[in-house]
Structures are given as structure tokens and as C-alpha cells.
C-alpha positions as a Markdown table, in Angstrom:
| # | Residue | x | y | z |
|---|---|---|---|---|
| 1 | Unk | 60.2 | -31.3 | 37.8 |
| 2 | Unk | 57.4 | -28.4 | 36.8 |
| 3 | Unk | 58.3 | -24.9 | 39.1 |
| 4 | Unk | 55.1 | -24.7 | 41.7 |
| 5 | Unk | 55.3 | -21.3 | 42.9 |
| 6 | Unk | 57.7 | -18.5 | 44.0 |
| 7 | Unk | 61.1 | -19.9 | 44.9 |
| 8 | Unk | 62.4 | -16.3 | 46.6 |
| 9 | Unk | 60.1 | -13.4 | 48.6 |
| 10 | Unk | 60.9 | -10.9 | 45.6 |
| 11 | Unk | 59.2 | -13.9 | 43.1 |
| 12 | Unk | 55.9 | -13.5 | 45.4 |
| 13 | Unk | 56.0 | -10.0 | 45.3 |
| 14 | Unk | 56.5 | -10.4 | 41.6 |
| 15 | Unk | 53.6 | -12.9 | 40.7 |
| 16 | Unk | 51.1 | -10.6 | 43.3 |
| 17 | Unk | 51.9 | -7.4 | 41.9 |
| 18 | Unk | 51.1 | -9.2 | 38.1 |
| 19 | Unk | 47.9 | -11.0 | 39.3 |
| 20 | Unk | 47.4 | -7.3 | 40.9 |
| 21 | Unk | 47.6 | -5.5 | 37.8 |
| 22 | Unk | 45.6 | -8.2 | 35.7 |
| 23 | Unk | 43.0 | -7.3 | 38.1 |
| 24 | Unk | 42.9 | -4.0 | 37.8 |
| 25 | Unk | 42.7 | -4.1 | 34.3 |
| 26 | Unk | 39.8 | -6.5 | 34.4 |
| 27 | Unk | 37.6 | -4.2 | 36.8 |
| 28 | Unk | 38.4 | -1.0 | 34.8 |
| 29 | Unk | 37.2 | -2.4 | 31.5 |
| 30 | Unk | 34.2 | -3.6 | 33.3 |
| 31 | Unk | 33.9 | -0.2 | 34.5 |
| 32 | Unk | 34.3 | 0.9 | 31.0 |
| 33 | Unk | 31.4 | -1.1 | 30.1 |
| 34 | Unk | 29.2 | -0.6 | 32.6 |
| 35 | Unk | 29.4 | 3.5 | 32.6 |
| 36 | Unk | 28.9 | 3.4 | 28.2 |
| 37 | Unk | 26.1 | 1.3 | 28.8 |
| 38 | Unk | 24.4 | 3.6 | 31.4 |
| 39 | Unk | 25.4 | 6.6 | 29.3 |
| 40 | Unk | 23.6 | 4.7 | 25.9 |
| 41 | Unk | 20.4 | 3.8 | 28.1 |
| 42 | Unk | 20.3 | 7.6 | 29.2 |
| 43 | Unk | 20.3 | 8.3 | 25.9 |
| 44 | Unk | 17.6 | 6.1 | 25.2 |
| 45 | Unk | 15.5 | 7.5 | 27.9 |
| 46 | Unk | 15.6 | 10.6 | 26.6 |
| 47 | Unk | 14.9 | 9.8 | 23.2 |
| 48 | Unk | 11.6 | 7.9 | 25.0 |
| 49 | Unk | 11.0 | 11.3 | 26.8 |
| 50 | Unk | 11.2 | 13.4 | 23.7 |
| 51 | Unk | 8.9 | 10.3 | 21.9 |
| 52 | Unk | 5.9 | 10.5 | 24.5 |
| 53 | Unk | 6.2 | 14.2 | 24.2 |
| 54 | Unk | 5.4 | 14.3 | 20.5 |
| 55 | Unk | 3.0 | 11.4 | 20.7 |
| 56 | Unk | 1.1 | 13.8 | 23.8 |
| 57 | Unk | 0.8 | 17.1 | 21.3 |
| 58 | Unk | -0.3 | 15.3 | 18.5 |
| 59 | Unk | -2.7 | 14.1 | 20.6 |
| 60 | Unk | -3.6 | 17.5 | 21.6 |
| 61 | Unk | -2.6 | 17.0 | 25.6 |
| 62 | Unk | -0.2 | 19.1 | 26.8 |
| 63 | Unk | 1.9 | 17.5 | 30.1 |
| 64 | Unk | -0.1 | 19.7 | 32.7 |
| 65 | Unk | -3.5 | 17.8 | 31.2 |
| 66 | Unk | -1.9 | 14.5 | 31.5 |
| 67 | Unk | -0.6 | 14.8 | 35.0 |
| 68 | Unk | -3.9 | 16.1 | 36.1 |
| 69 | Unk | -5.5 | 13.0 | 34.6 |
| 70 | Unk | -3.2 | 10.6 | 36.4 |
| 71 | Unk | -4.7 | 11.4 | 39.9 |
């Protein structure tokens, strides 16, 4: 017959302390992943910043002019 589960306390604490550190790994490579992605969309946002920038002096606006035209 097929083992169901921990036969002595020291199994339990065994088989916890696993599914313990399985999860830990899980939720710091989701970390990982989150925190490169918000670092890459900064990065994009800049690159937008520094995009609208240029697009506003060849346009001959400066940021004061388009601020002031917003309200």
C-alpha cells in the first residue's frame, strides 16, 4: 500500500519545511519578475519623456508654453 503522509512528527516537520521553501522560492522569483518589469517600464517612461521633449522643441514649444496651454 502507497505511503499517505508523514508516518513520524519529524516527517511533518520535514515535508512543511520543503513545501516551505518551494514557496519561498516561488514568491521571490515572482518578486524577481515583477521588480525587472517595473524597472524596464521606468525605463520606458523615460524614454517617452525624453520622446515628447524632442517632439515639443521641434515644434518650437518649450514645456512652460505647453503647461500654460493646458489650463
Amino acid at each position: 500500500m502507497a505511503e499517505t503522509g508523514p508516518k513520524t512528527p519529524q516527517d511533518l516537520s520535514d515535508m512543511v519545511e520543503a513545501m516551505m521553501r518551494g514557496l519561498q522560492n516561488k514568491f521571490q522569483a515572482m518578486s524577481d519578475q515583477i521588480v525587472s518589469r517595473m524597472e524596464e517600464m521606468g525605463t520606458r517612461i523615460d524614454d517617452l519623456e525624453k520622446n515628447v521633449a524632442d517632439l515639443m522643441t521641434q515644434a518650437g514649444m518649450d514645456e512652460s508654453e505647453a503647461h500654460f496651454k493646458d489650463k
